[in-house]
Residue frames as qw, qx, qy, qz and C-alpha x, y, z in Angstrom:
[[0.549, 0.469, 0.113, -0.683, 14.63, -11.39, 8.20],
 [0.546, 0.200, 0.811, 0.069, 13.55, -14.17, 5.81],
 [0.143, 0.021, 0.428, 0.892, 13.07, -13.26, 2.10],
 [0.113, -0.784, -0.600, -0.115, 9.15, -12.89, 2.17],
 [0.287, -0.800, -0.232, 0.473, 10.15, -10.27, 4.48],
 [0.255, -0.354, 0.270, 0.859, 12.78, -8.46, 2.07],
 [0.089, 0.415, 0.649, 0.632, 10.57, -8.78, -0.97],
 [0.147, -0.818, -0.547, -0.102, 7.46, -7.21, 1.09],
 [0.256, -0.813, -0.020, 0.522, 9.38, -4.38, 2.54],
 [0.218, -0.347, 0.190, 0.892, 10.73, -3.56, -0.51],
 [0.002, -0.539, -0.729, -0.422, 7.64, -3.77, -2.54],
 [0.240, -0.911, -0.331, 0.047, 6.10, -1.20, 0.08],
 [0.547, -0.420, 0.140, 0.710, 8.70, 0.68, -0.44],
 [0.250, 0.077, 0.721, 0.641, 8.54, 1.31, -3.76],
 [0.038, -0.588, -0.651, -0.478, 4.91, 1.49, -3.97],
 [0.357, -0.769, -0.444, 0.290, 5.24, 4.29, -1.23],
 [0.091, -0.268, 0.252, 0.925, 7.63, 6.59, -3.44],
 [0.083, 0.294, 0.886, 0.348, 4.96, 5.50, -6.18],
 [0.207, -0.815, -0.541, -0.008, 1.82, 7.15, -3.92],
 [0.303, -0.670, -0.221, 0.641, 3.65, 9.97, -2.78],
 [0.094, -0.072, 0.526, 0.842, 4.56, 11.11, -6.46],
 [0.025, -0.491, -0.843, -0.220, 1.31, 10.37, -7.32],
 [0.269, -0.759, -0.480, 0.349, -0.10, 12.87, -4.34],
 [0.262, -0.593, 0.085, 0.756, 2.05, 15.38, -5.76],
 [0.011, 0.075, 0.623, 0.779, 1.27, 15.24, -9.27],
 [0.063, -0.670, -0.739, -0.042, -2.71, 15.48, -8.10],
 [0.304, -0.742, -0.495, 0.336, -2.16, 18.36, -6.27],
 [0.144, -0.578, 0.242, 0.766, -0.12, 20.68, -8.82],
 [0.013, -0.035, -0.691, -0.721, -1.79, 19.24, -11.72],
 [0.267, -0.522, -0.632, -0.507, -5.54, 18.92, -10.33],
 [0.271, -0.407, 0.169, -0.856, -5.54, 20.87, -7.74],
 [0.816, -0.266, -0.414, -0.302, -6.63, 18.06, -5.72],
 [0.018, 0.475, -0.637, 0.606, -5.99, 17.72, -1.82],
 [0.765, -0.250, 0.301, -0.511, -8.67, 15.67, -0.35],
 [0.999, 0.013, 0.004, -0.036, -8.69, 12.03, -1.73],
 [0.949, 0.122, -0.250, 0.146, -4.80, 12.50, -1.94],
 [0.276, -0.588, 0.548, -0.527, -4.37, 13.31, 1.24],
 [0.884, -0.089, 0.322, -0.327, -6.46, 10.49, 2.25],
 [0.802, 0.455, -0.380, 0.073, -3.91, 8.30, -0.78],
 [0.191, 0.724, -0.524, 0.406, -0.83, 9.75, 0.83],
 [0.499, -0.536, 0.474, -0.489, -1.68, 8.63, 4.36],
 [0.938, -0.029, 0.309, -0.156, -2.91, 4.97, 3.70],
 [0.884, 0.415, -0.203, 0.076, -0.11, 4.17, 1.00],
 [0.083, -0.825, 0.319, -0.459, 2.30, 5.45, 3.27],
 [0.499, -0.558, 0.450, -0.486, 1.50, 3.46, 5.85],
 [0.973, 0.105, -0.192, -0.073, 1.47, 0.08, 4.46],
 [0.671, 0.503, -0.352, 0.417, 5.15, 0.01, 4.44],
 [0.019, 0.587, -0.615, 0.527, 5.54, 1.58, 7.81],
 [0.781, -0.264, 0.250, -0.509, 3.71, -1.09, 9.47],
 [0.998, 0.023, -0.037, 0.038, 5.66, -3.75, 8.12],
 [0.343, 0.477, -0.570, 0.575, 8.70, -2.32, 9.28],
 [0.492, -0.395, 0.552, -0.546, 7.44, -1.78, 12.68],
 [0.966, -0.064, 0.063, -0.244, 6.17, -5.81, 12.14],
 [0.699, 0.572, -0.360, 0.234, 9.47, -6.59, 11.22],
 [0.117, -0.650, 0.148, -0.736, 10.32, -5.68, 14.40],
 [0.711, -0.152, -0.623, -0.288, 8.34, -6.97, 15.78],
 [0.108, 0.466, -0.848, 0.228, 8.89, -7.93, 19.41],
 [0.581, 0.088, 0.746, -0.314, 6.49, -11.05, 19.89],
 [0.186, 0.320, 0.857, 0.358, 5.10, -13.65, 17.00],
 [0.007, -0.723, -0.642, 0.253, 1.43, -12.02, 17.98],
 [0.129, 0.820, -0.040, -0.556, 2.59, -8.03, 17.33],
 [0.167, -0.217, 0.681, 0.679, 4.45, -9.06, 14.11],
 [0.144, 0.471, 0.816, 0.303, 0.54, -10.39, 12.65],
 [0.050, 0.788, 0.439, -0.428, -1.25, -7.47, 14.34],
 [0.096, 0.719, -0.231, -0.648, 1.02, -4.73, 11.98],
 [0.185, -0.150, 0.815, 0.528, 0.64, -7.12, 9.01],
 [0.163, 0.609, 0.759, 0.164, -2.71, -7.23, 9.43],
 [0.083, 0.865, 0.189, -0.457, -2.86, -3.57, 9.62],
 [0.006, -0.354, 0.579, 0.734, -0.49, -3.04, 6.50],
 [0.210, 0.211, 0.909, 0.292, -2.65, -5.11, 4.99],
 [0.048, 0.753, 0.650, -0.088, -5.85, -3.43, 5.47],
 [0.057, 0.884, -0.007, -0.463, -4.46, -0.21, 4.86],
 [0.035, 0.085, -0.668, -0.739, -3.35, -1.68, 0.75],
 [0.036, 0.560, 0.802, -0.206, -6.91, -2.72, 1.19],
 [0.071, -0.732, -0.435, 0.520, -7.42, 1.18, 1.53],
 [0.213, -0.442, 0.626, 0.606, -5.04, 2.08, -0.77],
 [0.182, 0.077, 0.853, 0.484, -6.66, 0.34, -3.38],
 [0.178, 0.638, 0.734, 0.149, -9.87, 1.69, -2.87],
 [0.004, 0.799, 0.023, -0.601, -8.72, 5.29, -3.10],
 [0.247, -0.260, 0.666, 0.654, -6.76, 4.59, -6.15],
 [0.041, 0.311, 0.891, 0.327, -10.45, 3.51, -7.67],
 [0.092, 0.730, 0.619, -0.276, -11.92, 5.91, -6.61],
 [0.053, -0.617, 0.387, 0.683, -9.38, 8.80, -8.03],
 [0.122, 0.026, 0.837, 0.533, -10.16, 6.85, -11.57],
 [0.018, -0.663, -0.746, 0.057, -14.09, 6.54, -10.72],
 [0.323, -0.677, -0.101, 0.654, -13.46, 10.58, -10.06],
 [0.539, 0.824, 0.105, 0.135, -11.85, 11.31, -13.42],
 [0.072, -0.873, 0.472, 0.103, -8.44, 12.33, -11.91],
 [0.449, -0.411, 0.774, 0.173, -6.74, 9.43, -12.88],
 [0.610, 0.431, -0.457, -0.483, -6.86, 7.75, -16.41],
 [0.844, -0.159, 0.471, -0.201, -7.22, 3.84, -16.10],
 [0.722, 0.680, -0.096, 0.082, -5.72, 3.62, -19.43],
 [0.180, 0.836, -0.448, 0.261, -2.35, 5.05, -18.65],
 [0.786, 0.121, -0.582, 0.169, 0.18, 2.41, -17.70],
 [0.042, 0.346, -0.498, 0.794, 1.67, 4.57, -14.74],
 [0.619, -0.170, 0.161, -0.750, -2.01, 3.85, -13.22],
 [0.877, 0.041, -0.394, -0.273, -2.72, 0.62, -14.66],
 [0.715, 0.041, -0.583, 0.383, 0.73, -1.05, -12.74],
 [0.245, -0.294, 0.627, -0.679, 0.07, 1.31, -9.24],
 [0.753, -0.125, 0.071, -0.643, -3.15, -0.76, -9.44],
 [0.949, 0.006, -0.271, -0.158, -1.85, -3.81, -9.97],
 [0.359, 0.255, -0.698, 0.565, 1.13, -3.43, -7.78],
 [0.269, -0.357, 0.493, -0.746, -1.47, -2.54, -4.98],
 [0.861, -0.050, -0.154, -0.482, -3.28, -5.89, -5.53],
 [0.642, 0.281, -0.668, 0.251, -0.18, -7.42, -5.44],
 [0.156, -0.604, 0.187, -0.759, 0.12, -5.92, -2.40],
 [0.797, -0.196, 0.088, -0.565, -3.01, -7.11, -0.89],
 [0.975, -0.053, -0.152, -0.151, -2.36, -11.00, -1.75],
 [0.512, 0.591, -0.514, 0.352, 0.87, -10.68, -0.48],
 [0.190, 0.379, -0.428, 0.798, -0.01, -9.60, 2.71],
 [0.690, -0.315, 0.224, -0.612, -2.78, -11.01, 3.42],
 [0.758, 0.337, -0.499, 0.251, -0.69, -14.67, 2.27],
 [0.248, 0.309, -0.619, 0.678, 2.05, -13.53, 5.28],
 [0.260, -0.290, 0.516, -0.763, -0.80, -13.21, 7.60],
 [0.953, -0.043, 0.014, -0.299, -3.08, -16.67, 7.27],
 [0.793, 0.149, -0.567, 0.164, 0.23, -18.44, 6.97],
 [0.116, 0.366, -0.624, 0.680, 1.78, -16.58, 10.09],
 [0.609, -0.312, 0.148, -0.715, -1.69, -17.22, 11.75],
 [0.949, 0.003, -0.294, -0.113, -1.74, -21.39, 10.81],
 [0.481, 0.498, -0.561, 0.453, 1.87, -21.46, 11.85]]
């Protein structure tokens, strides 16, 4: 595994304890179970999908689960905006401000790994 690869797995790591706390503080402090259910699932998954790409066992499946991690920080991000848009989430509050800008990271990371892996 090649460092791109350690950095992104552990970045989706991270930002998958990150969403699960997150889901849990919604759901004992606002009583909220729908959108972060719907959080839980997509932030979740980012991370398993670039393990399983990691994996990998062809050039071709390694892009396919990158592009799906990808599209599902994609998703990720727009739940995260929408919980703010919503009122459960303060945009202010730093704890918010860096999930939001780790999940952008995210995004240009991962979509980066997959136009270069595509040119390649």
């Amino acid at each position: 595994m090649d460092s791109t690869g350690n950095v992104v797995r552990e970045k989706s790591f991270l930002f998958a304890v990150r969403i699960v706390n997150l889901e849990r503080y919604l759901c004992r402090n606002h009583k909220e179970y729908v959108l972060s259910k719907q959080l839980v699932r997509s932030g979740t998954s980012i991370g398993a999908n670039i393990e399983e790409a990691l994996a990998g066992q062809s050039r071709r499946d390694f892009i396919a689960k990158m592009a799906i991690a990808s599209k599902e920080t994609r998703e990720t991000c727009y739940w995260i905006r929408l919980l703010i848009a919503t009122g459960y989430l303060n945009k202010e509050r730093t704890a918010v401000k860096t999930l939001q800008s780790d999940c952008e990271e995210l995004t240009k990371l991962l979509t980066s790994i997959v136009k270069t892996s595509q040119e390649n």
